[in-house]
C-alpha positions in Angstrom: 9.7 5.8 10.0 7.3 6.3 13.0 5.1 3.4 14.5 2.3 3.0 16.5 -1.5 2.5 15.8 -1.9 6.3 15.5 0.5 7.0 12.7 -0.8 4.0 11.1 -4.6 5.0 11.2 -2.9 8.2 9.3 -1.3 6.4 6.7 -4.0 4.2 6.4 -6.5 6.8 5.6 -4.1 8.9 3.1 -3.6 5.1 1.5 -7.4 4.9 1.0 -7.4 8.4 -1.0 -4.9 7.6 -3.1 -6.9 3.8 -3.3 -10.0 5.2 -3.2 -12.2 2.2 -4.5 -9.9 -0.3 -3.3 -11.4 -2.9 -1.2 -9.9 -3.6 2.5 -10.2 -6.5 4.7 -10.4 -4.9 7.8 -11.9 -8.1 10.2 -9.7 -8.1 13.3 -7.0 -6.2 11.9 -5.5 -3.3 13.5 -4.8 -0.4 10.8 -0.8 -1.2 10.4 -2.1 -4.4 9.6 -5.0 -3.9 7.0 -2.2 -1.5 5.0 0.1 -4.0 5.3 -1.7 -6.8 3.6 -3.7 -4.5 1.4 0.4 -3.4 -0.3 1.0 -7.0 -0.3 -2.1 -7.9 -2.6 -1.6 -5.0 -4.7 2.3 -6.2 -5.2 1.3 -9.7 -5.8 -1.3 -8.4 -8.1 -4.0 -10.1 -6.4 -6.9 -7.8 -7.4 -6.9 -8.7 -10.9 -7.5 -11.5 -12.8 -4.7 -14.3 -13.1 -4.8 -14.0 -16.7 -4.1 -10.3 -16.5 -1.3 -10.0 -13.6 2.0 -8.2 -13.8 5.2 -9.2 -11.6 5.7 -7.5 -8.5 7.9 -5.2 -10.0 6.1 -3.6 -12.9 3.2 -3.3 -9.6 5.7 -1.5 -7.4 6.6 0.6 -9.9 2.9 1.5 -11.3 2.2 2.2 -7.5 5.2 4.5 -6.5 4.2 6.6 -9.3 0.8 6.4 -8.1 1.9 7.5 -5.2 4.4 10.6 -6.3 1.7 11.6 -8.6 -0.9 11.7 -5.7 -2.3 15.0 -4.0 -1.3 14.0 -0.4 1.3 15.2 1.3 5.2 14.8 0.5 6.0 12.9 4.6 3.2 11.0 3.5 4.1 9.5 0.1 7.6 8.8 1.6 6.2 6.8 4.7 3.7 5.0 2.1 6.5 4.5 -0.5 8.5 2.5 3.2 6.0 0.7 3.8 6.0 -0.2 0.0 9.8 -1.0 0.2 9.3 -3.3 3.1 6.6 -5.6 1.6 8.9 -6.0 -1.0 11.8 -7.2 1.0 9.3 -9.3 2.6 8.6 -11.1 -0.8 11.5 -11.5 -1.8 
């Protein structure tokens, strides 16, 4: 997978239209960072109420085929769906 700030701001803004209402911290962050810990809330369920939340698996999986389902662009989904696998090697 490429790196650098550039590609990031790319993923980052095919994440958002995918995401579109999804809220973003973005305060001192750098993009690889804000997509980063925006796929670790959504894994850890954090956007819903604790009453409501699903595992991290049954998340993964509803956003992968999110993702595949999604308009953007084929490189795209597979570099978002990375970025997906490495948060969740991360929580383990």
């Amino acid at each position: 997978m490429p790196t650098g700030l550039e590609f990031f701001d790319r993923l980052l803004h095919e994440y958002r239209k995918v995401w579109n209402n999804r809220l973003l911290n973005v305060e001192n962050q750098n993009s690889e960072e804000i997509l980063k810990d925006a796929i670790k809330r959504e894994l850890l369920d954090e956007n819903s109420h604790p009453r409501v939340r699903k595992n991290r698996y049954e998340k993964y999986y509803s956003a992968i085929k999110r993702l595949v389902d999604s308009n953007i662009s084929t490189e795209t989904k597979v570099h978002l769906i990375e970025v997906h696998n490495q948060m969740m090697d991360e929580l383990k």
